[in-house]
C-alpha positions as a Markdown table, in Angstrom:
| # | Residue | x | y | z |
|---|---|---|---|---|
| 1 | Unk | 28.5 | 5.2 | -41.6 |
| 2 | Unk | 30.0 | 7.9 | -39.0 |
| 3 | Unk | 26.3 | 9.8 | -39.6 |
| 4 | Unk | 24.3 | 7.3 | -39.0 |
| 5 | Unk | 25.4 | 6.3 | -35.4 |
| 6 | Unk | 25.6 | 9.5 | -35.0 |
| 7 | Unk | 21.7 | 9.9 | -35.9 |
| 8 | Unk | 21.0 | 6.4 | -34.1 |
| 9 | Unk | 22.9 | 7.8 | -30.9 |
| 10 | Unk | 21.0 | 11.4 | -30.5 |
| 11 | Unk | 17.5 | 9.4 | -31.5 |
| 12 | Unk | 18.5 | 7.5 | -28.3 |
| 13 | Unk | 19.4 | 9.9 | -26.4 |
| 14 | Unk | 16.2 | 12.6 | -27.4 |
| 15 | Unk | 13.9 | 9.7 | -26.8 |
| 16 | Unk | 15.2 | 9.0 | -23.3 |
| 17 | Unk | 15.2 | 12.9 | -22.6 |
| 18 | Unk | 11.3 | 13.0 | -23.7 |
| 19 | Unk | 10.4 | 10.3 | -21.4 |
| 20 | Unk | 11.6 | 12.0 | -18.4 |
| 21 | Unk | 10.8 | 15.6 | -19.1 |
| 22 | Unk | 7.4 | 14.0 | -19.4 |
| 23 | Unk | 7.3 | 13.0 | -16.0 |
| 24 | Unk | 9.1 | 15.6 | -14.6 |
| 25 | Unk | 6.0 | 16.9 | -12.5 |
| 26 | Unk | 5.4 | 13.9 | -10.5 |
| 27 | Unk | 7.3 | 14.1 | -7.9 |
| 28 | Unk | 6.7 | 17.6 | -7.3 |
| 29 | Unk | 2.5 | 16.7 | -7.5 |
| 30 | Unk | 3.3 | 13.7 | -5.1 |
| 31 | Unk | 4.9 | 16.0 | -2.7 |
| 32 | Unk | 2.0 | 18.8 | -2.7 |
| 33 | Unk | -0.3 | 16.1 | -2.4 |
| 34 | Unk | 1.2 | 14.5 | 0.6 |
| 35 | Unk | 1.2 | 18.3 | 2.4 |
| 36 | Unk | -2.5 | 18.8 | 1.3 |
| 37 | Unk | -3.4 | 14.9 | 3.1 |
| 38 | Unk | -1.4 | 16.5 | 6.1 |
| 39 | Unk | -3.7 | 19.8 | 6.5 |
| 40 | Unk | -6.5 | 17.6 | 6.2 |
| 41 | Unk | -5.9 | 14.9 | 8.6 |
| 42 | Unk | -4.5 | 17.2 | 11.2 |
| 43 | Unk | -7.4 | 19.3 | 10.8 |
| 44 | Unk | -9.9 | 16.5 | 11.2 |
| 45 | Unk | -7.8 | 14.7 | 14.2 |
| 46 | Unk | -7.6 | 17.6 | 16.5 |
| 47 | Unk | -11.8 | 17.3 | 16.5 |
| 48 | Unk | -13.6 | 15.4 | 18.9 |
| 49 | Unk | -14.6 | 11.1 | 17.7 |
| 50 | Unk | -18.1 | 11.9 | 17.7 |
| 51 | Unk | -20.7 | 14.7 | 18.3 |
| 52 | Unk | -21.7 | 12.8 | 21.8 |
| 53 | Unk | -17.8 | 13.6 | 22.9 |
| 54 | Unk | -17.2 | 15.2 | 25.8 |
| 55 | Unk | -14.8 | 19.0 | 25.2 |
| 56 | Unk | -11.9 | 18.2 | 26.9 |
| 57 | Unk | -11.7 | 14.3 | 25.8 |
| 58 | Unk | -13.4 | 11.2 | 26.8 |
| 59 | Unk | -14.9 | 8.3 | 25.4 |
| 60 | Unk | -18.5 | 8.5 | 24.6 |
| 61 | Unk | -20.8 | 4.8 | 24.4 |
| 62 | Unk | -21.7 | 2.7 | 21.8 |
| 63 | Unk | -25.3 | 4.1 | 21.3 |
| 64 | Unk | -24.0 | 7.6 | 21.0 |
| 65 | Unk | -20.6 | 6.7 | 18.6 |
| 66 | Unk | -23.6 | 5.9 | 16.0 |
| 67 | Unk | -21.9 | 4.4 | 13.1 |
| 68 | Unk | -25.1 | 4.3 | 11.0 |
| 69 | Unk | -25.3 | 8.7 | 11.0 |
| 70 | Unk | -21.9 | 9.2 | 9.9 |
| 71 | Unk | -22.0 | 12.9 | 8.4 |
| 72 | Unk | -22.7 | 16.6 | 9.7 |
| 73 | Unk | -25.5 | 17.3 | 11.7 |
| 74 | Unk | -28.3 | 19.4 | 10.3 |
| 75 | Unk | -26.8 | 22.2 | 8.3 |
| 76 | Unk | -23.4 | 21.9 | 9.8 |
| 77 | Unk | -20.6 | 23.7 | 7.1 |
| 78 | Unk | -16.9 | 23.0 | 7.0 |
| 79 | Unk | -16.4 | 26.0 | 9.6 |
| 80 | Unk | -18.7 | 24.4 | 12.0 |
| 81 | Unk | -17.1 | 20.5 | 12.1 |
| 82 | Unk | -17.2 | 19.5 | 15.4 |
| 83 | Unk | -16.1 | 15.9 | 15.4 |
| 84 | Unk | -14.9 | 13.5 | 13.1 |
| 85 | Unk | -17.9 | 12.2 | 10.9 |
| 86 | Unk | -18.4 | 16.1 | 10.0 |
| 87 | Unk | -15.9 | 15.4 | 7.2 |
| 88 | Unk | -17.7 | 12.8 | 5.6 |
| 89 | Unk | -18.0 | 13.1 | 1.8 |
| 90 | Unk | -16.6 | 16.5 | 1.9 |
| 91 | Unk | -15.2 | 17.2 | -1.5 |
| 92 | Unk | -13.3 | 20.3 | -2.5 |
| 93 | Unk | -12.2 | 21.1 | -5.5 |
| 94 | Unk | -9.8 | 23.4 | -5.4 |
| 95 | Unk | -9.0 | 22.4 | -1.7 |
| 96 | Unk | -9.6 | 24.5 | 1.0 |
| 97 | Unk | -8.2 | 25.6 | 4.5 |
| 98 | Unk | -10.7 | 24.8 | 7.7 |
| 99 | Unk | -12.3 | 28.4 | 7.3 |
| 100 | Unk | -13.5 | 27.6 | 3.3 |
| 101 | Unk | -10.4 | 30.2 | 2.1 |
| 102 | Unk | -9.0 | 27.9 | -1.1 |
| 103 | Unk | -5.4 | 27.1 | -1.2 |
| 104 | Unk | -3.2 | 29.3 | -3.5 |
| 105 | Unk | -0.9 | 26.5 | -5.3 |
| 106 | Unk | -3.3 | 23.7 | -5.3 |
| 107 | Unk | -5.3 | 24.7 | -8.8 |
| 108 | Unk | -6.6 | 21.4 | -10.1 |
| 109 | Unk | -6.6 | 19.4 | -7.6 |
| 110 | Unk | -9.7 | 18.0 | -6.4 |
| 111 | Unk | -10.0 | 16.2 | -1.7 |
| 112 | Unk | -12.4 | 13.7 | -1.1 |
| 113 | Unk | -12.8 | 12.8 | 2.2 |
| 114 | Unk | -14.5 | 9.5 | 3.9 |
| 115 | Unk | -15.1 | 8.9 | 6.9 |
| 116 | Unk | -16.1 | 4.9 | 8.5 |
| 117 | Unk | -16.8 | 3.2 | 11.6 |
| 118 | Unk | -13.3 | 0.5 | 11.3 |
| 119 | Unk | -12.7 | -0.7 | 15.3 |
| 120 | Unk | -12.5 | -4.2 | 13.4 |
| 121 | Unk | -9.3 | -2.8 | 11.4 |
| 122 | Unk | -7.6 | -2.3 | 15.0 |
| 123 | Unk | -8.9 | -4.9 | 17.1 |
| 124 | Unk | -11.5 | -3.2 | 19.0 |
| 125 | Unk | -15.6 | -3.2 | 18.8 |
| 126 | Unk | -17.0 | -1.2 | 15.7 |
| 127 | Unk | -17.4 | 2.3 | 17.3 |
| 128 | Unk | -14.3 | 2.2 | 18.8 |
| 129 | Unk | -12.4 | 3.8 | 16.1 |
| 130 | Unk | -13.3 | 5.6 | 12.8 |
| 131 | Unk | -11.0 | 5.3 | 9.6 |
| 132 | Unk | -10.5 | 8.5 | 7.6 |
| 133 | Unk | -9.8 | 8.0 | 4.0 |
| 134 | Unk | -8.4 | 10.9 | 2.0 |
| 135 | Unk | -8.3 | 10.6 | -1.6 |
| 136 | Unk | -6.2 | 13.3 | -3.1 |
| 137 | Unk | -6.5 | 13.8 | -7.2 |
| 138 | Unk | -4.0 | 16.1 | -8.9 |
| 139 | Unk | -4.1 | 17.7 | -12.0 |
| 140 | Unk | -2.4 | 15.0 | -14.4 |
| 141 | Unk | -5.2 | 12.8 | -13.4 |
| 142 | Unk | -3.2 | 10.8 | -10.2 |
| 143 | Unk | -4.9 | 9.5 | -6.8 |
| 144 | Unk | -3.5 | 9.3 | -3.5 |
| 145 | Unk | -4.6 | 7.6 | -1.1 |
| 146 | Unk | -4.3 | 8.5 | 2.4 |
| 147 | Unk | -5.7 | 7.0 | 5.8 |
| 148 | Unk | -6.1 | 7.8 | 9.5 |
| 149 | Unk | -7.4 | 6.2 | 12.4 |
| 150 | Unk | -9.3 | 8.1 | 15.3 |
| 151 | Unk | -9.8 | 6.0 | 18.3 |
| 152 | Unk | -12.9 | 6.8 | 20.4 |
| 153 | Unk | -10.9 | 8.4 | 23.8 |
């Protein structure tokens, strides 16, 4: 009798101890994705809203915030972004730093970036503001999510 709670009891407890080793990397893959949504959004804040945008600041029209060409211009690379729509559909995989140099420690990983007129989200005409959506994946397979706004100033 004495063996077999004994055998129940460590069944128990191994089963429990399997369950959480298995899902021992979340939070650190949480946390590095959370840093990796950080580079990227403060990389694609400090830009200007849209190509049209004075250096220095200012809010640029309606006809020249074009919502419909959101996107590089011509053969604009990742070195080159100049204002916010740049980043639209960039995806890296493994992620990379602003001057295309990858990032040791994010193997497996995959950024997708996308980039949308939203001044409806915030109350304000559609150029006004752009939403930034950055969807980190890491290696188990997980998606974060991630948005920014950019307001047309």
């Amino acid at each position: 009798m004495t063996i077999v709670i004994i055998s129940v009891a460590i069944a128990g407890v191994v089963g429990a101890f399997s369950l959480i080793a298995g899902r021992s990397a979340d939070p650190l893959n949480q946390t590095r994705a959370v840093a990796l949504a950080q580079l990227y959004i403060d990389e694609i804040l400090a830009r200007r809203f849209a190509e049209a945008s004075p250096n220095g600041g200012g809010a640029v029209t309606s006809a020249e915030a074009d919502c419909g060409s959101v996107g590089p211009e011509g053969a604009e690379s990742r070195e080159t972004f100049d204002d916010v729509d740049d980043y639209n559909n960039l995806q890296d995989s493994p992620p990379e730093n602003g001057e295309a140099q990858q990032l040791a420690g994010y193997s497996g990983f995959e950024v997708v970036i996308t980039v949308s007129c939203a001044g409806g989200d915030v109350s304000l005409s559609g150029f006004e503001a752009k939403r930034i959506d950055i969807t980190i994946t890491d290696p188990s397979g997980q998606d974060y999510v991630f948005s920014a706004y950019r307001g047309n100033f």
